[in-house]
Structure formats: C-alpha cells, structure tokens
TORNU-537356 format. One line per 4 residues: number of its first residue (from 1); for each residue z, y, x of C-alpha. Coordinates in nm, 2 decimals, padded with zeros to 4 digits, always signed. Example, Ala and Ser with C-alpha at 12.3 -4.5 7.8 and 13.67 -1.06 7.14 Angstrom:
REM TORNU-537356
1> +00.78/-00.45/+01.23 | +00.71/-00.11/+01.37
REM end
This chain:
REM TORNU-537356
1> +04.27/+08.70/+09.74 | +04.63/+08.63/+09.87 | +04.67/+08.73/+10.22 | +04.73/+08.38/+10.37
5> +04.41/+08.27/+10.20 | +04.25/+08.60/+10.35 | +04.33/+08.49/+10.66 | +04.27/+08.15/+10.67
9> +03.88/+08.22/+10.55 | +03.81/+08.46/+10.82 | +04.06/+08.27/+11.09 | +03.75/+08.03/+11.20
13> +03.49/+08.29/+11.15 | +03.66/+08.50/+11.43 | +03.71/+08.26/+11.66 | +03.37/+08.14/+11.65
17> +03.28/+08.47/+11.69 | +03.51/+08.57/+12.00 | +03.50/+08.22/+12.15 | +03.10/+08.33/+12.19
21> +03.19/+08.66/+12.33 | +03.54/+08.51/+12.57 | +03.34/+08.53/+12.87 | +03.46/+08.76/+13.14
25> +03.19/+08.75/+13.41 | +03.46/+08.82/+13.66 | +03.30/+08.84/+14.06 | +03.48/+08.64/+14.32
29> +03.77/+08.76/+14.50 | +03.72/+08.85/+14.87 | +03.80/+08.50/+14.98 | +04.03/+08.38/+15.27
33> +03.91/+08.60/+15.55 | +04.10/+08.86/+15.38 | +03.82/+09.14/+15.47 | +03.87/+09.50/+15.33
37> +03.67/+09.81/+15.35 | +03.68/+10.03/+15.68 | +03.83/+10.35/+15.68 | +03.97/+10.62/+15.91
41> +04.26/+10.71/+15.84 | +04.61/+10.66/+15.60 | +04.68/+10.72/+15.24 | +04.69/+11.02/+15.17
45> +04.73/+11.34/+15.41 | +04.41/+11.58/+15.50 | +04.25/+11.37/+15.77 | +04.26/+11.11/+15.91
49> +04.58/+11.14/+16.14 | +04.82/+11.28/+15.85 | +04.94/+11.00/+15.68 | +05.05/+11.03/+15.30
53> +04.93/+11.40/+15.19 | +04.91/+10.31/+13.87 | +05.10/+09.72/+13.46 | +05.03/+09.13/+13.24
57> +05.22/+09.26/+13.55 | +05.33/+09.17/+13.88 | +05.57/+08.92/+13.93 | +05.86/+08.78/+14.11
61> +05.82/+08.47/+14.24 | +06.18/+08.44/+14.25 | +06.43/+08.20/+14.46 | +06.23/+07.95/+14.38
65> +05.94/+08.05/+14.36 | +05.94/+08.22/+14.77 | +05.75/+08.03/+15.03 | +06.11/+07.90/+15.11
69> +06.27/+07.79/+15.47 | +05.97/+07.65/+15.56 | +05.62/+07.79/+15.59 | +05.27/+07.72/+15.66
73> +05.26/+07.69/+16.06 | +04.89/+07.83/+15.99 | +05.02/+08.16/+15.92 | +04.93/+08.36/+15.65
77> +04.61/+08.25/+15.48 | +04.42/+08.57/+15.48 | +04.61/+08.81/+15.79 | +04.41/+09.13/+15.80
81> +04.15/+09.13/+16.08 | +04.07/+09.47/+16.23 | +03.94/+09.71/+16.04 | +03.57/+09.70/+15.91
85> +03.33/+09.98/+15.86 | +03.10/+09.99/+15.55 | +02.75/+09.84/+15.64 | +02.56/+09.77/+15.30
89> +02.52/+09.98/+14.98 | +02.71/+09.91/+14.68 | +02.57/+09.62/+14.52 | +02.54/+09.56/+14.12
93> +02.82/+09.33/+13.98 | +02.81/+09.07/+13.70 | +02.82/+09.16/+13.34 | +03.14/+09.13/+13.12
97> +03.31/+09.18/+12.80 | +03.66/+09.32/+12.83 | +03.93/+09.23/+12.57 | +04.13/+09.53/+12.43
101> +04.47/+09.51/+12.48 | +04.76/+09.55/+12.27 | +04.79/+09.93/+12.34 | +04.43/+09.96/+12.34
105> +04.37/+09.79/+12.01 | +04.65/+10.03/+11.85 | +04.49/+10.35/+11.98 | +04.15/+10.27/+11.86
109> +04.30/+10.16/+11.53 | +04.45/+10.50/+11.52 | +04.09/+10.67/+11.53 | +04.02/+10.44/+11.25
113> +04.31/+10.57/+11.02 | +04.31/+10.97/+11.15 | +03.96/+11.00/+11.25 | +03.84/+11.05/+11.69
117> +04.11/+11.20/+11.92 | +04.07/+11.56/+11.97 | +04.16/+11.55/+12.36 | +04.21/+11.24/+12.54
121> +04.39/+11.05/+12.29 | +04.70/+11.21/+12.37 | +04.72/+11.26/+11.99 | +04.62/+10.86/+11.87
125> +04.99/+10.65/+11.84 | +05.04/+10.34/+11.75 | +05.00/+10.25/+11.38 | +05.43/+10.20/+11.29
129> +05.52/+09.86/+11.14 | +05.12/+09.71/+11.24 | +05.22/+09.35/+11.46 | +04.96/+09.40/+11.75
133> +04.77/+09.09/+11.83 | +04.62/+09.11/+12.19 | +04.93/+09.10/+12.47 | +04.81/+09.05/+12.79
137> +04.97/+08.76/+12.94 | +04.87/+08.78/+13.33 | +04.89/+08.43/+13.56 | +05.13/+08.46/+13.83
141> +04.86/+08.55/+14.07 | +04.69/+08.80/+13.83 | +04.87/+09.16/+14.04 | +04.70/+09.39/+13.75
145> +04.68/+09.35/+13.36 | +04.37/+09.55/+13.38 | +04.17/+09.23/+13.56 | +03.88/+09.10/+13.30
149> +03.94/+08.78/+13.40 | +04.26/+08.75/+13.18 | +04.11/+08.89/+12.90 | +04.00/+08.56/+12.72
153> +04.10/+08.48/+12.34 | +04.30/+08.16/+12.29 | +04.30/+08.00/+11.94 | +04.62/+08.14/+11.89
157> +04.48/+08.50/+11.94 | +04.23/+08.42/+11.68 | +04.45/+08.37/+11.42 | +04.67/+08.70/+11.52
161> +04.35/+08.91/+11.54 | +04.27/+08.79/+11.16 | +04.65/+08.84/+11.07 | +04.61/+09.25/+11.21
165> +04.26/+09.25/+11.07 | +04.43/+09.21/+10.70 | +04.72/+09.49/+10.77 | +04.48/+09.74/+10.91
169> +04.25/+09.68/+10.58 | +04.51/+09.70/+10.36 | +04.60/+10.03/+10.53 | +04.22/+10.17/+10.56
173> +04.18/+10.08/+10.12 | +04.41/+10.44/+10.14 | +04.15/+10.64/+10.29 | +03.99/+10.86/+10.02
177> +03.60/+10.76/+10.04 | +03.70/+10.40/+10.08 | +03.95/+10.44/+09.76 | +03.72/+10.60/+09.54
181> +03.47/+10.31/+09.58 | +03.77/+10.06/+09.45 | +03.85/+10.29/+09.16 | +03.50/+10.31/+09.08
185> +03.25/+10.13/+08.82 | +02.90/+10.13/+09.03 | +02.81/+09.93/+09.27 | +03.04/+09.86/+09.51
189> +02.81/+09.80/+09.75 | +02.58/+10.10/+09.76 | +02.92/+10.28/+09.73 | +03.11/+10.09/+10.03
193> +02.82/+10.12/+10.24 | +02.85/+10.50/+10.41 | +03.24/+10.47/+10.44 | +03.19/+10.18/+10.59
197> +02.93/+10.28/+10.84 | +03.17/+10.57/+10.94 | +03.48/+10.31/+10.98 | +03.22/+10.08/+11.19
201> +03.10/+10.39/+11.43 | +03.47/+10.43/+11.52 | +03.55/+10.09/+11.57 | +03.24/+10.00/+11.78
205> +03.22/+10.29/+11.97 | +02.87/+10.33/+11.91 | +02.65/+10.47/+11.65 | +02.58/+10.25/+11.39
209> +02.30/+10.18/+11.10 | +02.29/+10.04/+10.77 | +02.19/+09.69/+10.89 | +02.49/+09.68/+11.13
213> +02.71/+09.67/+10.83 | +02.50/+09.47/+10.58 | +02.65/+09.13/+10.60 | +03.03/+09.27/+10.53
217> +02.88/+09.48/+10.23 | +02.76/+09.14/+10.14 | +03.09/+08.95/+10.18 | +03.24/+09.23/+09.97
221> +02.95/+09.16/+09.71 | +03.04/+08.79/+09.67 | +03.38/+08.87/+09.61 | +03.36/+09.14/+09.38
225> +03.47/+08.83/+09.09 | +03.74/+08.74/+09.29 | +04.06/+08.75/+09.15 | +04.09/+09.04/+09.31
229> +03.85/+09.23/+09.21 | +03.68/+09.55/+09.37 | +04.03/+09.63/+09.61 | +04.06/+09.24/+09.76
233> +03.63/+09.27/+09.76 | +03.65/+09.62/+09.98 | +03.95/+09.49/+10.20 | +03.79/+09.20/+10.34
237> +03.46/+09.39/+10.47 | +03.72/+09.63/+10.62 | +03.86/+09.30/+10.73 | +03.58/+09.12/+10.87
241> +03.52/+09.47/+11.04 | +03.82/+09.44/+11.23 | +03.75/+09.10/+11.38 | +03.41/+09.16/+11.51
245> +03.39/+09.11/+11.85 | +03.21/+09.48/+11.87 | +03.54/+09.62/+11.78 | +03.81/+09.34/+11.99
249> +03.57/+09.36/+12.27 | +03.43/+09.63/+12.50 | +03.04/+09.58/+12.68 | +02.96/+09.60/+12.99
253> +02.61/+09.47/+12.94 | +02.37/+09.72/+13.03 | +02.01/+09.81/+12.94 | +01.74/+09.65/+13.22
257> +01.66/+09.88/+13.51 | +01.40/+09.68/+13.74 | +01.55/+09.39/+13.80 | +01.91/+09.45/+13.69
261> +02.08/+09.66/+13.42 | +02.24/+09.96/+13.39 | +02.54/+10.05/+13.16 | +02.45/+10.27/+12.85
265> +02.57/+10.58/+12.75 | +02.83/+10.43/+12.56 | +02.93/+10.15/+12.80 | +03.03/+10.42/+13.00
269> +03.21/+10.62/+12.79 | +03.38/+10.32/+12.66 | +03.49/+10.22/+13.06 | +03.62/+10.58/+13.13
273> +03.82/+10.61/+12.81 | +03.98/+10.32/+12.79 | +04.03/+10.32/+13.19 | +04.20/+10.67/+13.20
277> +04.36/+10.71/+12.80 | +04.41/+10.35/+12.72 | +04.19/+10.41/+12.38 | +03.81/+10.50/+12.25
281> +03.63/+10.80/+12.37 | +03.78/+11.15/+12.27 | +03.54/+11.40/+12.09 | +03.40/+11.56/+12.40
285> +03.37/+11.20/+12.56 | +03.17/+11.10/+12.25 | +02.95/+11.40/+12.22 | +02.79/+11.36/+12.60
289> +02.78/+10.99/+12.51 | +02.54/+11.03/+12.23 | +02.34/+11.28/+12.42 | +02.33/+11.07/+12.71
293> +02.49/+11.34/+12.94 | +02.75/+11.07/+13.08 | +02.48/+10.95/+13.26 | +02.50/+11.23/+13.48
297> +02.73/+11.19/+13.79 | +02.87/+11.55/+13.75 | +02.92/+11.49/+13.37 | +03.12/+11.19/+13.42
301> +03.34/+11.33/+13.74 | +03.39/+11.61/+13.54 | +03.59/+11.37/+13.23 | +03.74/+11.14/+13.46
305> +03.89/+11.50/+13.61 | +03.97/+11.61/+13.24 | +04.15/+11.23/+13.13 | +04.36/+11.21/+13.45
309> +04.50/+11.60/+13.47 | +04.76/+11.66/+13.24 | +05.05/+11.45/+13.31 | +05.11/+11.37/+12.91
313> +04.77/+11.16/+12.94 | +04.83/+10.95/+13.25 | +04.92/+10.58/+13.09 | +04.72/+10.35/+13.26
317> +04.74/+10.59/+13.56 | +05.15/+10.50/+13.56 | +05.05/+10.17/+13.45 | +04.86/+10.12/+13.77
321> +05.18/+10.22/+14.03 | +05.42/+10.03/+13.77 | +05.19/+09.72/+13.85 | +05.16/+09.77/+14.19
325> +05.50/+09.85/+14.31 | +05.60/+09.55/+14.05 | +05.92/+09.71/+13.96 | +05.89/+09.60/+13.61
329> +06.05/+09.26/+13.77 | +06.34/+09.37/+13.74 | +06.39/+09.28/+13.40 | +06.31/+08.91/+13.53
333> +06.60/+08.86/+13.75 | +06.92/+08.73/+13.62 | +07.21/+08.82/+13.86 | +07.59/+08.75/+13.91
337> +07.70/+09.13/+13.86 | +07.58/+09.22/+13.54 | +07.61/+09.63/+13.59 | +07.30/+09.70/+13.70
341> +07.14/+09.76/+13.38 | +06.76/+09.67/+13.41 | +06.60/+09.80/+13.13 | +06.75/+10.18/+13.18
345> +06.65/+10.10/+13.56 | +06.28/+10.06/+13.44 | +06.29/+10.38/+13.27 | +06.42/+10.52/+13.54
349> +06.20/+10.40/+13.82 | +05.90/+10.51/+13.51 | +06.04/+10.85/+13.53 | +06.02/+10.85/+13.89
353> +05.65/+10.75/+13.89 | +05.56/+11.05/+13.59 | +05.75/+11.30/+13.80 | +05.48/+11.20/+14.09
357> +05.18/+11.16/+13.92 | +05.28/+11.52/+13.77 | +05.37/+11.68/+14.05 | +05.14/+11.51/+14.31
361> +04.87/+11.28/+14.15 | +04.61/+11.57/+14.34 | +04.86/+11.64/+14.70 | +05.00/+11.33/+14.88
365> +05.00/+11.08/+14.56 | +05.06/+10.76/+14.80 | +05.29/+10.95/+15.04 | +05.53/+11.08/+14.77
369> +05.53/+10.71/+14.61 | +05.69/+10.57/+14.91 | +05.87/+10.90/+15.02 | +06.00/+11.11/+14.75
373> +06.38/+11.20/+14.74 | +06.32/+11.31/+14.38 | +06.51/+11.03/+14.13 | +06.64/+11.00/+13.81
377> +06.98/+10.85/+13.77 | +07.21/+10.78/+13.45 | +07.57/+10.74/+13.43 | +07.51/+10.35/+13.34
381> +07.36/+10.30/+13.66 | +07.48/+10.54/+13.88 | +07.64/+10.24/+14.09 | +07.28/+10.13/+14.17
385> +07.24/+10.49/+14.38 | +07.55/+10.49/+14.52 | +07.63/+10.78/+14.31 | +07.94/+10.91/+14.12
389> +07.89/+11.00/+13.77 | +08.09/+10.83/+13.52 | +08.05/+10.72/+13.17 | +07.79/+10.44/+13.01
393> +07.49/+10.66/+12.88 | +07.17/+10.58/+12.93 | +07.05/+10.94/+12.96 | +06.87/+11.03/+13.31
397> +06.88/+11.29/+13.48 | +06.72/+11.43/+13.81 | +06.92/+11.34/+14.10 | +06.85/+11.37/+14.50
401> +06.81/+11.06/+14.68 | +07.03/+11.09/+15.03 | +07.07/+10.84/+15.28 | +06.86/+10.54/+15.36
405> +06.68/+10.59/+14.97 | +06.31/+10.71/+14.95 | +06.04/+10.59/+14.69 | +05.98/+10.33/+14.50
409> +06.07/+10.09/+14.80 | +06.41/+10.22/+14.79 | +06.45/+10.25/+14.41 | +06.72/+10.00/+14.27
413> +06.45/+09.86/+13.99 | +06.23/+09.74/+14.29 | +06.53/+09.62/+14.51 | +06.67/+09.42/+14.25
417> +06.33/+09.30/+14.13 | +06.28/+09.15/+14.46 | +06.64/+09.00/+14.54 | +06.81/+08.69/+14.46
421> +07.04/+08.64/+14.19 | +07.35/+08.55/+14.41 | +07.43/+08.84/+14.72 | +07.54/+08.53/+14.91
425> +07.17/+08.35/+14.91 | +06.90/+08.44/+15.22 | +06.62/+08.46/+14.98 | +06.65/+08.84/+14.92
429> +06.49/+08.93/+15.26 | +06.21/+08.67/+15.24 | +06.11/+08.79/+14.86 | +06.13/+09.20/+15.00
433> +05.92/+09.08/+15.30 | +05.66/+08.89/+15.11 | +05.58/+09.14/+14.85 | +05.52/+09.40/+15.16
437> +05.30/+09.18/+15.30 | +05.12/+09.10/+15.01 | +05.08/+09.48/+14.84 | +05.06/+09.69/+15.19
441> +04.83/+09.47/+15.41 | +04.66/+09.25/+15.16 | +04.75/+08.90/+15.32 | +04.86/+08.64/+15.15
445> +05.17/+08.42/+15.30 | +05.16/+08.09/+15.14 | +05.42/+07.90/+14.95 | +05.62/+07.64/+15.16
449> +05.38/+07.31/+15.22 | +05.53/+07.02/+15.00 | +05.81/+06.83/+15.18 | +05.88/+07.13/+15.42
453> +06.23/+07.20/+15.39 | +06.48/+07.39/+15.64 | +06.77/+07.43/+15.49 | +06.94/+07.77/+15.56
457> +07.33/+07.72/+15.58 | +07.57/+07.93/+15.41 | +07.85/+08.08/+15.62 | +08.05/+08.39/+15.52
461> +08.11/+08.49/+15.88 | +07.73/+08.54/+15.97 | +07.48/+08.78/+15.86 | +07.16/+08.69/+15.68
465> +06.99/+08.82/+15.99 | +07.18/+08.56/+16.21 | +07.15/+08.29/+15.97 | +06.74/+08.32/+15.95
469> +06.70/+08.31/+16.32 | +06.69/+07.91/+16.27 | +06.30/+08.02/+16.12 | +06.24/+08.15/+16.47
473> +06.34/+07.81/+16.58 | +06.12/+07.61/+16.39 | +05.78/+07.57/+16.47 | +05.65/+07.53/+16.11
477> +05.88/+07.84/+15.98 | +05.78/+08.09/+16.25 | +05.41/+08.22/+16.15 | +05.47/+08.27/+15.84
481> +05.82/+08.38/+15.81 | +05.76/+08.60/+16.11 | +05.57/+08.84/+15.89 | +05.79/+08.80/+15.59
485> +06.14/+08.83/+15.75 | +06.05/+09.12/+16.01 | +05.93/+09.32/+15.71 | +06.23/+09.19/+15.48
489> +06.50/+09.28/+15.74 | +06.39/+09.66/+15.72 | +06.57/+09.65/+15.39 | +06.92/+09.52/+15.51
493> +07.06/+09.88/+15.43 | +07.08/+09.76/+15.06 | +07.25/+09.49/+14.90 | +07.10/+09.26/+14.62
497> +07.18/+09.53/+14.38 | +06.95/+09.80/+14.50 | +07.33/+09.94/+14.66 | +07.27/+10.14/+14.98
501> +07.54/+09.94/+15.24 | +07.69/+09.97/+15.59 | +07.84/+09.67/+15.64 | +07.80/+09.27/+15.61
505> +08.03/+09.01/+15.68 | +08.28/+09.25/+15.80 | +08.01/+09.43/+16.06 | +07.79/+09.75/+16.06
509> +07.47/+09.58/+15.89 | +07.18/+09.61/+16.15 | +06.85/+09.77/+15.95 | +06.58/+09.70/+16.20
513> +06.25/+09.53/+16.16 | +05.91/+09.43/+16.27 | +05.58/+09.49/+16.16 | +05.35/+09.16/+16.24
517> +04.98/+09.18/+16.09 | +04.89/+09.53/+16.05 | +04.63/+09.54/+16.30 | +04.71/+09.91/+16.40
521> +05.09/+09.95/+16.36 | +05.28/+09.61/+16.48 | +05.61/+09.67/+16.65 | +05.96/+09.75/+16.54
525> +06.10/+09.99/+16.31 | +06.44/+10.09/+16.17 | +06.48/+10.07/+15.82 | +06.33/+10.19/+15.52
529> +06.20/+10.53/+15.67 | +06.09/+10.31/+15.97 | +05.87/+10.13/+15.77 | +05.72/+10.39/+15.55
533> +05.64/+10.57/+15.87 | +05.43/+10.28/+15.98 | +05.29/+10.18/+15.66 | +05.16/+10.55/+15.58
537> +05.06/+10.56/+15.97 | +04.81/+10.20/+15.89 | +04.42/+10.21/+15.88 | +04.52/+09.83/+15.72
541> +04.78/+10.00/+15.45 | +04.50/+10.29/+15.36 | +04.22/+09.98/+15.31 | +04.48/+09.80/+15.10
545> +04.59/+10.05/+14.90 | +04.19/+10.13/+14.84 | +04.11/+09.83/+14.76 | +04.37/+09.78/+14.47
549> +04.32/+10.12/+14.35 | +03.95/+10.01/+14.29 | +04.05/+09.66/+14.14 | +04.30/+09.83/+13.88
553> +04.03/+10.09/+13.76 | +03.73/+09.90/+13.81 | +03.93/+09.53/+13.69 | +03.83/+09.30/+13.95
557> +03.87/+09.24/+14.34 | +03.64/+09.42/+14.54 | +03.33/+09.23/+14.77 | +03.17/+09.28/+15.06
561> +02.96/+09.50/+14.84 | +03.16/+09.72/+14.73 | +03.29/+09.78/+15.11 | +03.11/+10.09/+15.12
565> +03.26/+10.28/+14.77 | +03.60/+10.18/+14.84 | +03.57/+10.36/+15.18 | +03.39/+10.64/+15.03
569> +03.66/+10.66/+14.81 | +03.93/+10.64/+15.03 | +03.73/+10.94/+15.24 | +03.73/+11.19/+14.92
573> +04.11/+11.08/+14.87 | +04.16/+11.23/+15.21 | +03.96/+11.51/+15.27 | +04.13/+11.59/+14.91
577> +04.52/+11.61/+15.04 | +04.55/+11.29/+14.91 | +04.38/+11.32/+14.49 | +04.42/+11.02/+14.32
581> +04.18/+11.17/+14.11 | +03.93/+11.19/+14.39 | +03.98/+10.85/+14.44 | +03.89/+10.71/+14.08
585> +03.64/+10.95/+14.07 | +03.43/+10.78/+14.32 | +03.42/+10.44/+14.19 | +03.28/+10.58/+13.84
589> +03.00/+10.70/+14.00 | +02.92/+10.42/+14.23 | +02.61/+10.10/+14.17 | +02.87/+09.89/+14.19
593> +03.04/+09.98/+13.84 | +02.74/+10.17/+13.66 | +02.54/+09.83/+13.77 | +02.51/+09.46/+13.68
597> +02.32/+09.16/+13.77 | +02.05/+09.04/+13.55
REM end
C-alpha cells in the first residue's frame, strides 16, 4: 500500500482514537488570591537565614505586548499576601493522560529500534532523518511546556502522528524477528505475533499479552493480499502500533484505593522517567516496576537520586531553569543592532545553566542561578559581556563575569530577551520588571485596561528613569507600575543589548531600585546584586520558586492541597544545602502525585 494511502486509512482511525484519550484532567490554578505554601526560609542555603546554598516556553510579551503606560489602578491581580503555613495533608489530584512530546516520542522510539536504555536513557537519540510529530506549542500564559494541560492533539497532529507512524514502521520491517516473518511462507500472523508483543511492551511501557496485540495481527491478516504483500501487511500493524494512544499517551489513571486511585507500578515509573530523562523507563526503572518495588518510597527516591545525578542526564532538569528564567526569548526579539547573535547567546546562557546543574544541582542550586560569576562567552558575542576577544566564532569558552554581571539575570540572552527592540524606547525596564514580578513573587501584573494610554515622550536629554516618573504621577499607572518599574530600574546598569553601561544621556546611569510586594523584603536596592540579595533573602521568592519547581515536575499549578508538600519540599531543599534533588524528590513521594480522585 502506497504510503499516502497508508496514511490516509489510519489518519481517522488515530484521531478517533486520541480525540478519546485528548483529555488532560488538569486541577485549577491557585486563583487570584495568589496563595502559596508557607515556608521558613530562602532558596537554598542550610537554614533558614542563609539564603541561596529547570522549557512550549516562556515568553516575551514584547513592546506590545507589556502592560504599557497605563496599568490596572487595582494593582497587581494576585500580590503575594504574607506567607502561609501548611494546614491540610496533601490531597489526591485529578486523573490525566499526558501527551509525549517531540523529544519524548523520539527517545521512546529509540527503545523501539535498539532495545530499553541501559542507564537513564543517556544512550536512546533521536532516530536521524524521522520528522517528529508532537511539538509542544505552549499559550502565552502556559510558563512550562511540561503543563498537561497543553498536551491535547489537534487534527493536524493526527495526521503527523500517522505520517511518523509509517516512517518508524518502515524502519522497525529491518529488525531481524520482524524481517524474518516478511521473508517467510507461514502464517504471518502466528509469526508476527511474539515480535510484535515485544515491540508493543516497549512502546506501552507495560507488559503486554497476546490479546493486547490481536486486532493489529488482524489488520496485518486482511492485508496480507494487498498489493503489497506480507512487508506492506507487517508494516501497518507496526503502524497502527505507533498511533495507539497507549504509546502517544502516558496514564495517570490509577488502580482504586478506597475511594480514590492510586498510580500503578508503571504509571510511576512512566512519571519518573519521562520527568527526569525525557524518555521510557531504563532497565533498572523497569525491573522494580514489574516487581512492584517503585511502590516503595525508598525505591523511588532512590531512581529519582540516580536520573538526576550525572550531569549528562539532566534534560528536562535544564529544561526546567531554561523555562523559568525564559531566556530562550531571546531568539524572539528583533532589534536595531544586529550583533548580538541570539542563537550562540542561547547556547551560551545553556552552558551556563549545565555548568550549575553540574557543579551545584546538590549545594546552592537557586543561589548559583542568580549569583554565579562563572560564564561562557565566544568571540561573536563577546560585545554582549563587555569583553575583548576578537574574531566571529561561535566557539564558547569559560570566562569570568566582573562588574555589575551575575546569573542568569545578568546574562545577555535574558537581558535582551526582556528588552525592546529600539535602545531609545522605555519598554525595556517595564518588560525586566514584569518578568521579576511574575517568576520571583508569583503575582501577576495585568496588561493595560483597554483605552488606558499614557504616552511616555521621547527626549534624548532625559533618562528612562526621569521620563517614567510621569507613572508615579498618574493615578491609574502607579499600582501597577510601581512594582514593575522599581524592579525594572535595578537593571539600568545594562543597555538593551545585555551591555553592562555607565552612562545615559551623557550622565552616570543611576542603578537603584525598589522592591514593592515581597511581603518580607520591600525597600530599595542597588542594582543587580541588590536585588539578588533581596530576592535570595525572601520567604515570598523561596515559596515561588517552590511552587514552580513542583508545577514543572509534577505539570500543573499547585492547590491549597498541595500547600503542605511544596513546603516539605522546600524544608529538605534546605536542610540539604540547597539539593535540587531533594526537592523533586519530595513531590514523588507525596498523595498529591501518587494519588487521584475517583
């Protein structure tokens, strides 16, 4: 059977198929009042007076997408109220089926060509050549790709789930068990039927029997007199395989437990694996699955320790701070200088987060990301540091961050990111100030209220600082841009280009700030190291932080129930010098993801 006949027979069958299985069961968000977890201290550090000691993405909203001159005079629509201690258990959550993604769906097709990873999928790459059909396309209020709400199936996924369906089969007729049957004269059916039990247990994660596998043995019985024969007869059951929505979707079902269900063995393996390794469970994740050991909370903390160690294995672990530092954005911004090169800035500000996660993912892992001198700069943008190498490779290398430069906050990839295109245009502070707001204290300022425009005028011989006082001035500016220019002004030592800078409109640029809405650590600062003092110095920040740790791992926003684990988890985060690992450890173990609702 010609391909694009293939496809078009199975095109309908899948999407009925994954239409049934598109729901995501996600639970609510924590609503306006904008309540987190309680906790005691920072994020990171040994206790609870030592501050410090992971992408469908982030996004910019851009210079026109900002709240704008004018604000909400509410204020920010959920400001952090003080600090809330834990009062309930962790509650079960709702059930859902998660949606692979494109990386995802590559590494577990791997397994199906070389067999299960050996360790932690470090060995499983992406098939070369193979068109992968499940990008994860985030809204613009969707902060992590990981969130099972944005894993639904559109038609058009359908019909690119069937198209990678047919070029995985076509690759899988090569395997020798599987070939033998197409080159044979028996039955193709009795033949087909253990290979294809063995390709089924790999792609469902589970362990199958011969009924699971039945009705594509019979699909490759009626076409057996196809034109084409035994090979087109064996490659759609390999086909129809590959579009089941066992394979495109993960469960998180659960067996009953009295009134709710818990997640299986395999559920759980599934949820660790492809949480931790982006792909299917490894050997020794696979083995205490079918024995049920998972189960046991020392079993479990003792993988998820395992998965996130060795620096080679920590994907969705970088994928988590690339998503919530939002840096990838700078590949979104279009600016008047052209120099700054924003892809070889990504893979810089990428090499930046491995270089953490390998050196402190178990010792200050939030401190580091906001503190850390230790960079990687290129001659191509060495203008972006301020330094002085010359020549246009791409090639990185380590390089000490002096000056006004520390973390991700100070990396060029975030500060152009979150700047406006033209050096001339005010928007640069409000977009720096906003995302601090929104990632460090978990409130939300709100766009601009339709018909609410200040305009901001444009004079060479002011500074931005002296040209935004007019929000100060205006009743329905001040609340919100309060919040987002105090924060935004603790940036002023760089330009639009991520440039450290002394001067604006021919005066010594001024670099202090406020902090409005912490709860805990309101008041001024002076620049960037100002402000990472106080954010690493917040009970708020350490909640935040906590909090979208949990929803990145876990793929939703944390309740009121769930108050309790993300506390916990933020206590074994601390009392560990500041362990990621610690962290994610804790909400493996907790009701709230080993449970759902009935």
């Amino acid at each position: 059977m010609p391909r694009d006949l293939a496809t078009s027979v199975v095109t309908t069958s899948v999407f009925l198929w994954l239409a049934s299985g598109a729901c995501t069961g996600d639970i609510g968000s924590m609503g306006n009042s904008g309540q987190r977890p309680g906790t005691t201290g920072a994020p990171g550090g040994s206790g609870p007076s030592t501050p410090g000691g992971n992408p469908g993405p982030g996004t910019n909203p851009g210079p026109g997408g900002n709240p704008g001159p004018g604000a909400n005079p509410g204020g920010p629509s959920n400001a952090p109220p003080p600090v809330q201690m834990c009062v309930q258990p962790s509650t079960a959550s709702r059930p859902r089926l998660w949606r692979l993604d494109d990386g995802q769906y590559g590494k577990t097709v791997a397994t199906l060509l070389k067999g299960r990873s050996a360790d932690g999928n470090d060995d499983m790459v992406l098939p070369s050549g193979l068109k992968l059909p499940l990008a994860i396309v985030a809204a613009a209020d969707v902060r992590f790709s990981t969130r099972s709400s944005a894993r639904h199936v559109a038609d058009s996924d359908a019909e690119d789930i069937a198209r990678a369906g047919y070029d995985v089969s076509e690759r899988l007729l090569a395997d020798a068990a599987i070939a033998a049957c197409v080159s044979g004269t028996g039955s193709l059916r009795v033949c087909l039927e253990q290979p294809l039990m063995q390709k089924a247990e790999l792609a469902f994660r589970r362990p199958v029997v011969a009924a699971d596998v039945a009705h594509y043995l019979a699909a490759a019985e009626a076409a057996v007199a196809s034109p084409g024969g035994r090979r087109e007869a064996a490659r759609l059951a390999l086909q129809a395989l590959l579009i089941a929505p066992r394979f495109v979707f993960r469960t998180e079902l659960g067996a009953d437990a009295g009134g709710r269900v818990r997640l299986d063995a395999f559920e759980v393996a599934d949820a660790l694996s492809y949480s931790l390794t982006d792909g299917p469970p490894d050997q020794a994740l696979w083995a205490d699955a079918k024995s049920g050991a998972v189960l046991r909370p020392e079993v479990t903390t003792g993988h998820i320790t395992r998965l996130l160690t060795a620096a080679e294995k920590k994907g969705p672990a970088r994928n988590f701070v690339r998503e919530l530092f939002a840096y990838r954005d700078v590949l979104k911004v279009t600016k008047v200088a052209k120099f700054h090169q924003p892809d070889t800035l990504l893979r810089e500000a990428d090499l930046f987060t491995e270089n953490v996660l390998r050196k402190n993912a178990h010792a200050g892992f939030f401190k580091e990301l906001l503190t850390s001198r230790n960079g990687f700069v290129s001659p191509a943008t060495a203008q972006s540091y301020n330094a002085t190498l010359t020549g246009t490779s791409t090639t990185a290398q380590p390089f000490t961050y002096t000056g006004e430069r520390q973390g991700l906050l100070g990396h060029p990839a975030w500060l152009v990111g979150y700047a406006a295109p033209d050096p001339a245009e005010f928007e640069t502070v409000i977009l720096r100030g906003r995302f601090v707001s929104d990632r460090f204290l978990c409130a939300k300022v709100p766009n601009a209220p339709i018909g609410i425009i200040v305009e901001v005028a444009k004079d060479p011989t002011k500074t931005v600082r002296e040209r935004l006082t007019i929000h100060k001035k205006d009743p329905t500016c001040s609340a919100c841009h309060r919040v987002m220019d105090g924060l935004g002004l603790g940036f002023e030592g760089f330009d639009d280009l991520g440039r450290t800078r002394t001067t604006e409109a021919m005066r010594p640029v001024v670099r202090s700030g406020e902090m409005v809405g912490s709860g805990d650590q309101d008041g001024p600062f002076e620049g960037l190291e100002g402000l990472t003092t106080k954010l690493l110095a917040s009970q708020t920040v350490a909640s935040c932080l906590a909090a979208q740790t949990f929803e990145f791992f876990m793929g939703r926003t944390p309740n009121q129930g769930d108050a309790c684990t993300v506390q916990d988890a933020l206590r074994q985060y601390q009392t560990a010098g500041g362990d990621l690992t610690a962290m994610v450890r804790t909400f493996f173990v907790s009701d709230g993801f080993l449970y759902r609702t009935q």
